[in-house]
C-alpha positions as CSV (number, residue, x, y, z in Angstrom):
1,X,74.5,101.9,121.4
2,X,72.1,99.0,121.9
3,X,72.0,96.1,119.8
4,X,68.3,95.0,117.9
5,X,66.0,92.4,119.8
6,X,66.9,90.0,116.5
7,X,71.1,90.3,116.7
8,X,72.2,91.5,113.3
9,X,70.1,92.8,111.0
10,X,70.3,89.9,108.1
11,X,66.6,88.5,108.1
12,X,66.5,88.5,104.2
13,X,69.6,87.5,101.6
14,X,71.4,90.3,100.8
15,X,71.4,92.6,98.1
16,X,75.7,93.4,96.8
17,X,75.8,97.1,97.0
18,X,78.8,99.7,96.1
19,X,79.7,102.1,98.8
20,X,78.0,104.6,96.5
21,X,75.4,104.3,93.9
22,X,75.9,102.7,90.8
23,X,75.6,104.1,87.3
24,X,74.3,101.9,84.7
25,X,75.2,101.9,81.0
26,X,71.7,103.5,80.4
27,X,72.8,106.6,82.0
28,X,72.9,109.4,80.2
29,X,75.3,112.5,80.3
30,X,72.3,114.6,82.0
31,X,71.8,111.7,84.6
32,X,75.4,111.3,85.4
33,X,75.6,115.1,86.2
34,X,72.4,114.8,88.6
35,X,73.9,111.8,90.7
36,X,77.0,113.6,90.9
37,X,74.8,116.7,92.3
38,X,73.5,114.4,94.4
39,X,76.6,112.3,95.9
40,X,77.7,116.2,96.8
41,X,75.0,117.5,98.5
42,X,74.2,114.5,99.9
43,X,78.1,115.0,101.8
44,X,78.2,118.3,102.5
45,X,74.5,118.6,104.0
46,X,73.9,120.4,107.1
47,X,71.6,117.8,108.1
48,X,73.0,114.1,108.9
49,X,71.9,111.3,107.2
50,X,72.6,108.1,106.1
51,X,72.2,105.6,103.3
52,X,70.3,102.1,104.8
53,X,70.1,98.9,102.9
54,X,66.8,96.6,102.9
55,X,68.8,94.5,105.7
56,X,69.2,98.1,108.0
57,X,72.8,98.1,107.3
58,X,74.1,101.5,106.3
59,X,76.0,101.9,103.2
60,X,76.7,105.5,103.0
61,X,77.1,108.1,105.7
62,X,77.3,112.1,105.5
63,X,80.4,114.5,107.5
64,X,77.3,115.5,109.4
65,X,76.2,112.2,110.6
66,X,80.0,111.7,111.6
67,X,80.0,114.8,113.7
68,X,76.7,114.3,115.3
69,X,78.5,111.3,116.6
70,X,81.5,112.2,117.2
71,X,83.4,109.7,114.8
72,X,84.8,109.7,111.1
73,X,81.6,109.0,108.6
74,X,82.9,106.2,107.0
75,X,83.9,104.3,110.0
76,X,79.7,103.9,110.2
77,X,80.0,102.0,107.3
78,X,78.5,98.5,107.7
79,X,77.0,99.5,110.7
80,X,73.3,98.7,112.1
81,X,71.3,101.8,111.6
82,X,69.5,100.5,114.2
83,X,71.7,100.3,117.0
84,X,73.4,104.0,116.0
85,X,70.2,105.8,116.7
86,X,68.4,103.0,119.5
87,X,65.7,102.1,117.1
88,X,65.6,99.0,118.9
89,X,64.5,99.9,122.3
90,X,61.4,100.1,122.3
91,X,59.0,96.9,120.0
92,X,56.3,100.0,118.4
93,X,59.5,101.9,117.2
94,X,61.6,98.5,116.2
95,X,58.4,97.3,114.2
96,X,57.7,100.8,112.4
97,X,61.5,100.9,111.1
98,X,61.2,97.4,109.9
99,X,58.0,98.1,107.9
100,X,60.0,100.9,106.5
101,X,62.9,98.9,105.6
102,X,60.7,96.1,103.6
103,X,58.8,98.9,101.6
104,X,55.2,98.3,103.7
105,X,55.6,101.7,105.0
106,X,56.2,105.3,103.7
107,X,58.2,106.8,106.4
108,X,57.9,106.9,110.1
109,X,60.0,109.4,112.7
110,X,60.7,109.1,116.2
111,X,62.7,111.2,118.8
112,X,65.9,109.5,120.7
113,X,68.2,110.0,122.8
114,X,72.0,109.8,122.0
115,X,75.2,110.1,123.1
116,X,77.9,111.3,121.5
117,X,81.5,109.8,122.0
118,X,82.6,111.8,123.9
119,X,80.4,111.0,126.5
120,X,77.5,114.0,125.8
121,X,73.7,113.3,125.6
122,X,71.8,114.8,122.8
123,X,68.5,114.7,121.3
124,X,67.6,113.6,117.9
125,X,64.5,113.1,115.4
126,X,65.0,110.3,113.6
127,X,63.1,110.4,109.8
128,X,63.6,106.9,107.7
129,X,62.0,106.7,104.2
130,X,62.2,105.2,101.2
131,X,64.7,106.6,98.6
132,X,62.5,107.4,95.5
133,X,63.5,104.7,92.4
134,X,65.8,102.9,94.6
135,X,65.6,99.9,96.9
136,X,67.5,101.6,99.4
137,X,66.7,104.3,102.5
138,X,67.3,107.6,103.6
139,X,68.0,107.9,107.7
140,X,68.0,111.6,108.5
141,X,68.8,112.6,111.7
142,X,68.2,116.4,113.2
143,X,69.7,117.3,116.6
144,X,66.9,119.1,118.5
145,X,68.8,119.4,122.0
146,X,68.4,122.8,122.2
147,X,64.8,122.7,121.0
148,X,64.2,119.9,123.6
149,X,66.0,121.9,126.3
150,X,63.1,124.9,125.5
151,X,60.8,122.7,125.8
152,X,62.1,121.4,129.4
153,X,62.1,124.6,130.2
154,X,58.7,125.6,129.7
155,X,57.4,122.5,130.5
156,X,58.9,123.5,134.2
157,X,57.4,126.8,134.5
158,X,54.3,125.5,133.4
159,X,54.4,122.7,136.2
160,X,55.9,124.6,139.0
161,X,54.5,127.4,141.3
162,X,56.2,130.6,140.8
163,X,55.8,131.1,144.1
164,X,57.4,128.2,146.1
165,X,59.0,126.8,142.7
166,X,57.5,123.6,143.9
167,X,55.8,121.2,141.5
168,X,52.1,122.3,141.0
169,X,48.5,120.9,140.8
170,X,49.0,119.2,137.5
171,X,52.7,117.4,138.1
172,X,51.4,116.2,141.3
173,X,48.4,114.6,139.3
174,X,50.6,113.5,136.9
175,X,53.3,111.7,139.2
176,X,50.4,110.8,141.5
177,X,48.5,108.9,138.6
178,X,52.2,107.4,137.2
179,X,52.9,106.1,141.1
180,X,49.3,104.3,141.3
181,X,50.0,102.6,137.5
182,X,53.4,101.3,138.3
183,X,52.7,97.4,139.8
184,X,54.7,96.4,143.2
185,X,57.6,94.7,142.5
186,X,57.8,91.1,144.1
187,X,60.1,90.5,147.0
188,X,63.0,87.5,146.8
189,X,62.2,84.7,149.3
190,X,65.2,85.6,151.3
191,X,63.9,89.2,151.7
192,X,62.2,90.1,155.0
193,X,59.7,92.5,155.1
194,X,61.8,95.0,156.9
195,X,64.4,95.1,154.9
196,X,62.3,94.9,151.5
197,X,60.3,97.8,152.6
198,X,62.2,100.0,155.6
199,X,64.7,100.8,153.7
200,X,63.2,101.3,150.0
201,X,64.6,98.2,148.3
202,X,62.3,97.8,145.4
203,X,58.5,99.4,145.1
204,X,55.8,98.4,147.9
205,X,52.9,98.7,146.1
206,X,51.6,101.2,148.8
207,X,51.0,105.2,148.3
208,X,50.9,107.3,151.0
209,X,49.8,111.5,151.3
210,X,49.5,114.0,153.5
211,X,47.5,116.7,152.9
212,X,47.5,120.0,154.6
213,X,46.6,123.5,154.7
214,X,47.4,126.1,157.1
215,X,45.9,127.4,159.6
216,X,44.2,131.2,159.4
217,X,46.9,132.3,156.6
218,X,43.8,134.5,155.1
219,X,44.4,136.4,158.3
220,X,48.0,137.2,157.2
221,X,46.9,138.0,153.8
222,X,44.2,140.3,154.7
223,X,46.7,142.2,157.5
224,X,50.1,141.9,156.5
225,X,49.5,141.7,152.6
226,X,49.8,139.4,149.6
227,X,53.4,139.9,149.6
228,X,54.2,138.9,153.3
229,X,52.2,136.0,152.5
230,X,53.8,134.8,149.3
231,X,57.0,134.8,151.6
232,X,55.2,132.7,154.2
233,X,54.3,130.1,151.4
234,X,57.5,130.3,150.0
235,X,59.6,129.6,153.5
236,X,56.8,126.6,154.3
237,X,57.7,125.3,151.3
238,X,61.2,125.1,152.3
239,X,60.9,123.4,155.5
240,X,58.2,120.6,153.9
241,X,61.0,120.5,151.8
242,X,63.4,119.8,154.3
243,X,60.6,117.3,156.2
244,X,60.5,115.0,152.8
245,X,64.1,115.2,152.2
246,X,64.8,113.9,155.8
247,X,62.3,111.3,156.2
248,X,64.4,107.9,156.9
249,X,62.4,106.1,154.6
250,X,63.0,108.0,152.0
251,X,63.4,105.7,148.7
252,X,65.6,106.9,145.7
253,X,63.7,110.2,144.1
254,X,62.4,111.7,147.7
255,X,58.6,112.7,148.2
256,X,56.9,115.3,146.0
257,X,56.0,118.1,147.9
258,X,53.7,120.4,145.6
259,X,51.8,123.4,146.2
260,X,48.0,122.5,145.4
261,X,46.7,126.2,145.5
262,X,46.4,128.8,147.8
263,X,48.0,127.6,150.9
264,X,47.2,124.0,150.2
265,X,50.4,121.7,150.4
266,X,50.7,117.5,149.7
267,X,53.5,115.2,150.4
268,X,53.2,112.6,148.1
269,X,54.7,109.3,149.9
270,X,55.5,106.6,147.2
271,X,56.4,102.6,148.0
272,X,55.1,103.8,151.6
273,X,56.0,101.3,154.2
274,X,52.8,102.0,156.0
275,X,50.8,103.8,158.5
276,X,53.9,104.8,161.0
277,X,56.2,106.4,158.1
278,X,53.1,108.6,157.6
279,X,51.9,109.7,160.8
280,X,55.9,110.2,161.7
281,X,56.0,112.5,158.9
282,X,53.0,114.3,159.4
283,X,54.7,115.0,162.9
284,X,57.7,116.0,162.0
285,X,55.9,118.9,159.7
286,X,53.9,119.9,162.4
287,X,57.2,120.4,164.8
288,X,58.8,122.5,162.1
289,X,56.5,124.4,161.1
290,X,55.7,125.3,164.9
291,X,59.1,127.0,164.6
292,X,58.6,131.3,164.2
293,X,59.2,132.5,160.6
294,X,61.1,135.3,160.1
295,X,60.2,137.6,157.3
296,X,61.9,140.5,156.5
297,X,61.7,141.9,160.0
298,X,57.9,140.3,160.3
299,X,58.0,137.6,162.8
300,X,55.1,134.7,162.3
301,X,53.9,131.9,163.8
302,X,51.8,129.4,161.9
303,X,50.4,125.5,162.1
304,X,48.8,123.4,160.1
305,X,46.0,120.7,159.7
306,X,47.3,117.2,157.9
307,X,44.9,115.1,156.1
308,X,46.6,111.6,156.0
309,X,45.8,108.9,154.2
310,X,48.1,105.8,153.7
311,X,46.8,102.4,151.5
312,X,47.4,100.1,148.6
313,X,48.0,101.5,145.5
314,X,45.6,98.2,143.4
315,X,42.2,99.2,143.0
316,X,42.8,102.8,144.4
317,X,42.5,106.2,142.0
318,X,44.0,109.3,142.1
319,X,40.3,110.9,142.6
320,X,39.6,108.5,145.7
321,X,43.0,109.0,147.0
322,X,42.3,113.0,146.8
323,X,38.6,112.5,148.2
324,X,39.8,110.4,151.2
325,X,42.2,113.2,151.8
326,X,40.4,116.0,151.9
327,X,37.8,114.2,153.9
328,X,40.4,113.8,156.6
329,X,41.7,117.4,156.2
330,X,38.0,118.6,157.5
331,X,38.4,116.0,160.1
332,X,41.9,117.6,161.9
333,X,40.4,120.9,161.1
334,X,36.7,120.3,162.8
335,X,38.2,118.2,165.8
336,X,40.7,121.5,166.7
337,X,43.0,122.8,164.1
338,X,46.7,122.1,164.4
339,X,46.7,118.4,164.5
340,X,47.0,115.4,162.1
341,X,44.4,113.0,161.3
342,X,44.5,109.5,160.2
343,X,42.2,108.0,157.7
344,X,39.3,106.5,159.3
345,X,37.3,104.0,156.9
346,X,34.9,103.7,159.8
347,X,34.5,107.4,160.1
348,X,34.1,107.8,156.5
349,X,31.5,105.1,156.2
350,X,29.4,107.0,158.5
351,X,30.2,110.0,156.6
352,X,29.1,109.0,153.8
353,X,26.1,107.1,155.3
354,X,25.5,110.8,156.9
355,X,25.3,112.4,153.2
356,X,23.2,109.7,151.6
357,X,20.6,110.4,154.3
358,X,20.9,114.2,153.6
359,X,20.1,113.7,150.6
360,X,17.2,111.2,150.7
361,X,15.4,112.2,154.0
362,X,13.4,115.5,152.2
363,X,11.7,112.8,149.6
364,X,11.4,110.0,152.2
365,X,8.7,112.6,154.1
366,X,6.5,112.6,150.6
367,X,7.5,108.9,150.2
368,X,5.9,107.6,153.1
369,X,9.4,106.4,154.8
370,X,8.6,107.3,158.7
371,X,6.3,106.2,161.2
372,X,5.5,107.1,164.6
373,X,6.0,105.0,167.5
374,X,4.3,106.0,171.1
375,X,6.2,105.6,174.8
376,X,4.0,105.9,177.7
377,X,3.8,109.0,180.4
378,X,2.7,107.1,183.5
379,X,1.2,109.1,186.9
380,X,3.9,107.9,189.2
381,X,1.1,108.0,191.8
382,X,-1.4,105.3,190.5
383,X,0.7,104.1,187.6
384,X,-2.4,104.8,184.8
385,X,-1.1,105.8,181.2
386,X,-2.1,109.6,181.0
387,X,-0.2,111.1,177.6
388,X,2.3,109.5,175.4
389,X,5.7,111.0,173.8
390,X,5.8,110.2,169.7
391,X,9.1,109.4,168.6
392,X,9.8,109.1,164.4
393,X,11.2,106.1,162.9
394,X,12.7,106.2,159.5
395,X,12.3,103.0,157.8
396,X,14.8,103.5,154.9
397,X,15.3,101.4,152.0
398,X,19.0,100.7,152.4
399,X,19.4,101.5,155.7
400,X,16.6,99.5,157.4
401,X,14.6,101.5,160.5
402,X,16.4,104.3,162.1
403,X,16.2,105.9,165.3
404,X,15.9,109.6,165.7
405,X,19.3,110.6,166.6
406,X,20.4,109.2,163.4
407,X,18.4,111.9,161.4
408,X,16.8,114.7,163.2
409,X,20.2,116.4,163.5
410,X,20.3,116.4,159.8
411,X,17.1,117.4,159.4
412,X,17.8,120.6,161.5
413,X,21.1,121.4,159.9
414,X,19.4,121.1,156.1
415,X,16.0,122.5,157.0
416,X,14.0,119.4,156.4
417,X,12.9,119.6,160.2
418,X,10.0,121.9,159.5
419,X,8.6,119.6,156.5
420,X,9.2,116.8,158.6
421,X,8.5,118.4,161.9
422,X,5.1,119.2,160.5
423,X,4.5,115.6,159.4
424,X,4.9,114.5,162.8
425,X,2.9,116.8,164.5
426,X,-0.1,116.4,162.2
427,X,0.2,112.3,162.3
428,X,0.4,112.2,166.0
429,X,-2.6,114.4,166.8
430,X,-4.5,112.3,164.4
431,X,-3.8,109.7,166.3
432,X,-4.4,110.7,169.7
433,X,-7.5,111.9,168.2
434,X,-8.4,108.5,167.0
435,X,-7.9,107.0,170.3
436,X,-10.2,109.6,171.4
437,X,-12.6,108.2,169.3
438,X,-12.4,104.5,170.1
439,X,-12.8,105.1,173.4
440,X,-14.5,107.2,174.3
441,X,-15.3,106.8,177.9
442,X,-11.6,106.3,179.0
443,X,-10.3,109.6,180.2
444,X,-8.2,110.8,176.6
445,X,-4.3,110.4,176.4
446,X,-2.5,114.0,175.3
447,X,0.1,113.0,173.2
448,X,3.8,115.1,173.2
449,X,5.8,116.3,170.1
450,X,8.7,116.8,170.2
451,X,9.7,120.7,168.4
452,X,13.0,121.9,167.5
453,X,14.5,125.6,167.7
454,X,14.6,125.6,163.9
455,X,10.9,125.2,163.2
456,X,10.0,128.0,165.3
457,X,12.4,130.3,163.7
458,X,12.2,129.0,160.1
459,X,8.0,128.2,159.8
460,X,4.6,129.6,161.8
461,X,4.5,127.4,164.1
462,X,1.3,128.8,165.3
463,X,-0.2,128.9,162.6
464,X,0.9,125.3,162.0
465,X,-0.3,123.8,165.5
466,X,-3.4,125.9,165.4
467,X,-3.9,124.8,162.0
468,X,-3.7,121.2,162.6
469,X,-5.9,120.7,165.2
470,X,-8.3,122.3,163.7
471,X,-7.7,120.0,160.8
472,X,-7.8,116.2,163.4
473,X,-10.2,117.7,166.2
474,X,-7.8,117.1,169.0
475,X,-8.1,119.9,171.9
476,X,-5.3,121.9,172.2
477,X,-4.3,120.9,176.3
478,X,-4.2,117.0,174.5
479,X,-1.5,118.3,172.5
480,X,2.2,118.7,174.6
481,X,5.3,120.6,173.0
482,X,9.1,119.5,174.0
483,X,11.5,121.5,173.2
484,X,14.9,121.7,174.7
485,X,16.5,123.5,177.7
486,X,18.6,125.1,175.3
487,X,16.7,125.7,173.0
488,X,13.8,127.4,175.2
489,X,16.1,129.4,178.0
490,X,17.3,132.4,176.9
491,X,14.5,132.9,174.2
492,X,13.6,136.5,173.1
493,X,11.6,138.0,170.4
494,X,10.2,135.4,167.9
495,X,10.6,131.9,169.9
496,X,9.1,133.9,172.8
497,X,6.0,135.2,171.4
498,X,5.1,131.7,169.8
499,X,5.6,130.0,172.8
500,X,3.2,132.2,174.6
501,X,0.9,132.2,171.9
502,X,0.9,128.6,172.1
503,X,0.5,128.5,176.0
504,X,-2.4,130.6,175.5
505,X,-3.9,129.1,172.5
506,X,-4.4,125.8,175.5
507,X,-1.2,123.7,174.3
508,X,1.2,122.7,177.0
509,X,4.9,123.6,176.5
510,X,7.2,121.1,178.1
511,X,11.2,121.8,178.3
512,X,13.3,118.2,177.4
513,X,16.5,117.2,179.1
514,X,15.6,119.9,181.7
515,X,18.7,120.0,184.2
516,X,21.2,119.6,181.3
517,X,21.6,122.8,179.7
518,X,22.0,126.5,180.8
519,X,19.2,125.7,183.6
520,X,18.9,129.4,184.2
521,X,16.2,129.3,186.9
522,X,15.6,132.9,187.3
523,X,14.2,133.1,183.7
524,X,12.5,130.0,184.0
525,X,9.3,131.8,185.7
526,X,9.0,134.0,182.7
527,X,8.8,131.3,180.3
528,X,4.9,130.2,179.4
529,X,6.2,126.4,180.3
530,X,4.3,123.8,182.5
531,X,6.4,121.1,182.3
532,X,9.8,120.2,183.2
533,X,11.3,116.6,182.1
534,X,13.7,115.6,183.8
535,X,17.2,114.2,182.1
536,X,17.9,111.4,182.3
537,X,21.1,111.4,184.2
538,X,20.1,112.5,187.0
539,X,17.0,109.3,187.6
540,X,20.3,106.7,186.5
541,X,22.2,107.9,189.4
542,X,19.1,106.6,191.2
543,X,20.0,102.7,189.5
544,X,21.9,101.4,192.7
545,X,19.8,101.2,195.4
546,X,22.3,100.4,197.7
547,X,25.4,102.8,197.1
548,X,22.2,105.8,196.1
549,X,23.9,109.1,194.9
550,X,22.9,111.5,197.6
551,X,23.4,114.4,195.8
552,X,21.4,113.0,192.9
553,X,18.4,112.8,195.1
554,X,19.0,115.9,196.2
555,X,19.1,118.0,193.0
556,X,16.1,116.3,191.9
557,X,14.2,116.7,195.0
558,X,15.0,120.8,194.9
559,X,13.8,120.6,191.3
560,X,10.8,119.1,191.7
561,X,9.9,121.5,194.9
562,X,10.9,124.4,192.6
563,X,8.8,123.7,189.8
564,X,6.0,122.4,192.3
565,X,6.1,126.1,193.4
566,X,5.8,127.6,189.9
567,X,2.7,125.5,189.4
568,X,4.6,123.3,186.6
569,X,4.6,119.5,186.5
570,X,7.9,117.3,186.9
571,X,8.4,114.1,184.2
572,X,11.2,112.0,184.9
573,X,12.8,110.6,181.7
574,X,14.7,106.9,181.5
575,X,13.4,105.3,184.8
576,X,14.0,101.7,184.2
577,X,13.9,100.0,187.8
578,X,10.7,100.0,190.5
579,X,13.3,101.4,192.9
580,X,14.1,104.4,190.8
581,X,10.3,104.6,190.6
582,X,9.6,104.3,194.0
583,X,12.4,106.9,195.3
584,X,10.8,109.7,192.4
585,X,7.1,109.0,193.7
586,X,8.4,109.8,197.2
587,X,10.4,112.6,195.9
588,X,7.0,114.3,194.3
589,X,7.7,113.6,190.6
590,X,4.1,113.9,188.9
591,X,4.7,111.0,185.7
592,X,7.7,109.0,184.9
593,X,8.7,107.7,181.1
594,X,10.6,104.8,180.1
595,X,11.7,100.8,179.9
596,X,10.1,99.9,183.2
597,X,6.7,100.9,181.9
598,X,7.1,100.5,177.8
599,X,9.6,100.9,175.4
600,X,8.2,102.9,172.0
601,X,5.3,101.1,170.9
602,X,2.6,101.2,167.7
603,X,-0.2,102.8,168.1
604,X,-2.0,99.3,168.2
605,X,-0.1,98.5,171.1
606,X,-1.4,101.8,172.5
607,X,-4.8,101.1,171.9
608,X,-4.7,98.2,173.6
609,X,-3.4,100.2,177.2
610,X,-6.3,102.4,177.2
611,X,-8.6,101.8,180.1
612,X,-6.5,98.6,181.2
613,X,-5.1,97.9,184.6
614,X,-2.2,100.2,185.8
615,X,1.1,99.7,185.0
616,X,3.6,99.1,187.6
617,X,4.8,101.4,189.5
């Protein structure tokens, strides 16, 4: 047994006391008779206990108390309570007994752990209180082993999956928030970093997880059964298992491998060395569980996506831990299934930079957050302004002003592109409609919106367009409509009746990116479009003059013809040099759009272009 923190238990001078109680002359015949009674059942009891003086030293001790510990009773005699039941090894339990001991304290109980002499571990609750009328105390001492060993018992079906028998949900929390308490221990000088942390000497202060799932085992549920399935889980488990167990970094203890639910698995990695021990093991799960299962004459294959996340345990919690993992579990399932991913802070950030705009960008349209900015459509023939594209700017609070392709894709996954969509339409034909008005003898600029798929199946477009320039006075062939080439071929039903409607209400309809997407030409002289714009790619490959891409010119020449033919006007987008220019005037494009004549400008800046010299061309 362990000795006290203060060495023997003599703080105060001692008391003389008999090896049983003493009887005074004042005792009576009645009181001699009770002390006897209780000298005798104070030896035979069941229960084991022992008489303590003020200075922790017993003075008496029961058969039982012998027995419990495997020794004759009175060779405890003039022993430290203390260090028979370990109240010493802990300060709260050491200071509680002392209270006890100098009458500050009623009573106070504790459970240990003891071993017997002949080498056996038990379990014990430990009571100390005062002995009524005397100065002494009563240590009682019940063995609750086979109490404690119910408990253990229960406590394991309660934290392990019947399943897989693996630790569940709540022991993985629980180790998991136990790992990220304990500190790093320090390394010696003389210790090098391999050798401290390769091979598991001491704790590394660094938590690692991989976090998987597998791939379509609903499918197995749904055709094989619950049963099949529960032996799927149950033979995965075994060969995670065998993954941990086998890792060569493997400190003391192994990895926890726990069921997390359903056929969600986690390999929790403490005192990880870093990244490599992680993605190594992540690999090594992949390769064996790539390996057929055979279940009861049912042979399946399965694979998995891994989550991994490996970092310091200081300043990290179990619920960031968990969120980073999960987070990189969607990223090996969205980029193919079957894989591993590392944690990528950078990927994360714009993750999360992705959600906060979600969940701003439908107020930011009622706060007055975008504004529209205007690039020039030039007549490649005479270089004079004739429309303008208007492209949204979000100027967010945190963010600072954002470009389109940080947002609109968003704004068509959540639906905010027809609130938003709507916004811009109605701003930029009140503004081409005010330029109208300023200058009136300047032939008017039509301005072009861009549309996407979503507000023409979610919203009355229409209604919407017809609606608004009723509202700003702009004629309808002043107002142009993008929309992309995959979002316009291949339209049917719905999309096609409002894009006719719109054609014949006296709005162009003008297909973006044209050459890019399913560029199915045969339908193209269905569609009520009179405008192709031409991608951008294809004017680039026009950039060196001197090494030209022949084919280039050459698809765009055919394009042009072709839509010549169809009575539709060609826009090349992104021309940024006067020899692209020059080579798409010659060509037969109608307008060109981009750095060589403007970037996006205010509408000021605008203004200011009407009716001035051409640009060049």
């Amino acid at each position: 047994m362990s000795g006290t923190p203060e060495g023997p238990v003599h703080p105060e001078p001692a008391e003389t006391h008999t090896a049983e109680p003493a009887l005074t002359e004042r005792h009576t015949g009645r009181e001699e008779a009770e002390l006897r009674d209780y000298r005798a059942a104070f030896r035979v009891a069941r229960l084991a206990m022992a008489l303590v003086d003020r200075d922790g030293v017993v003075v008496a001790a029961n058969d039982s108390l012998g027995a419990l510990l495997g020794t004759e009773a009175g060779a405890l005699r003039e022993q430290a309570a203390a260090d028979l039941v370990d109240l010493a090894s802990d300060g709260r339990t050491w200071h509680a007994y002392r209270e006890v001991l100098r009458g500050r304290r009623s009573r106070f109980r504790c459970t240990r752990r003891l071993k017997h002499a002949d080498g056996r571990s038990l379990w014990a609750e430990v009571t100390v209180a005062p002995v009524p009328g005397d100065r002494r105390v009563l240590l009682s001492i019940a063995d609750i082993s086979d109490r404690r060993e119910l408990q253990a018992r229960l406590r394991h079906l309660q934290m392990h999956d019947p399943v897989t028998r693996l630790p569940n949900r709540t022991l993985f929390f629980e180790r998991l928030a136990a790992a990220l308490e304990e500190p790093a221990a320090p390394r010696e000088p003389h210790e090098s970093h391999e050798s401290y942390e390769s091979y598991g000497y001491g704790r590394t202060g660094r938590i690692g997880l991989c976090y998987l799932d597998l791939d379509g085992f609903k499918a197995v549920n749904d055709t094989l059964g619950h049963r099949v399935g529960d032996r799927l889980l149950a033979a995965v488990a075994g060969r995670l298992t065998e993954c941990a167990d086998s890792d060569g970094y493997t400190r003391s203890g192994g990895h926890l491998v726990a069921r997390l639910g359903g056929d969600e698995f986690a390999i929790l990695v403490e005192d990880s060395t870093g990244t490599e021990q992680l993605t190594d093991l992540a690999r090594s799960v992949l390769d064996a569980l790539q390996e057929p299962f055979d279940l009861a004459g049912q042979r399946l294959s399965v694979s998995a996506s891994i989550g991994v996340v490996e970092r310091s345990g200081r300043g990290t919690t179990a619920t960031a831990l968990m969120q980073a993992a999960d987070t990189t579990l969607y990223w090996a399932k969205a980029d193919g299934k079957a894989r591993w991913t590392l944690f990528d802070p950078e990927r994360n950030a714009h993750r999360m930079t992705r959600q906060a705009l979600s969940s701003t960008l439908r107020p930011a349209v009622e706060d007055g957050e975008f504004a529209l900015e205007y690039q020039p459509l030039v007549d490649l023939a005479d270089g004079a302004v004739r429309g303008v594209e208007a492209l949204v700017r979000w100027h967010h609070p945190q963010f600072g002003p954002l470009p389109p392709n940080r947002f609109i894709g968003i704004a068509e996954e959540d639906g905010s592109i027809v609130e938003l969509g709507r916004w811009i339409l109605r701003t930029a034909c009140r503004q081409a409609r005010q330029w109208q008005k300023d200058h009136p003898r300047e032939r008017p600029l039509f301005v072009s919106v861009n549309v996407a798929v979503r507000q023409v199946w979610d919203s009355d477009l229409v209604a919407d367009v017809a609606g608004i320039l009723a509202e700003t006075g702009l004629a309808p062939h002043l107002l142009q409509l993008e929309l992309t080439e995959s979002a316009v071929m291949g339209s049917a039903g719905r999309p096609l009746q409002a894009l006719q409607a719109l054609s014949d209400m006296g709005v162009r309809i003008a297909i973006d990116d044209f050459g890019t997407g399913y560029s199915n030409l045969a339908y193209l002289s269905r569609l009520p479009v009179s405008v192709l714009k031409l991608d951008g790619s294809f004017v680039r490959g026009f950039q060196d003059e001197e090494h030209a891409n022949a084919a280039d010119e050459l698809i765009v020449e055919a394009l042009v013809r072709l839509a010549h033919r169809l009575g539709l006007t060609v826009t090349a987008e992104c021309v940024e040099t006067a020899g692209q220019a020059s080579r798409l005037r010659r060509i037969g494009c109608d307008t060109g759009q981009g750095w060589l004549y403007s970037r996006a400008v205010t509408p000021e800046r605008i203004a200011e272009l009407i009716g001035t010299e051409p640009l060049p061309a």
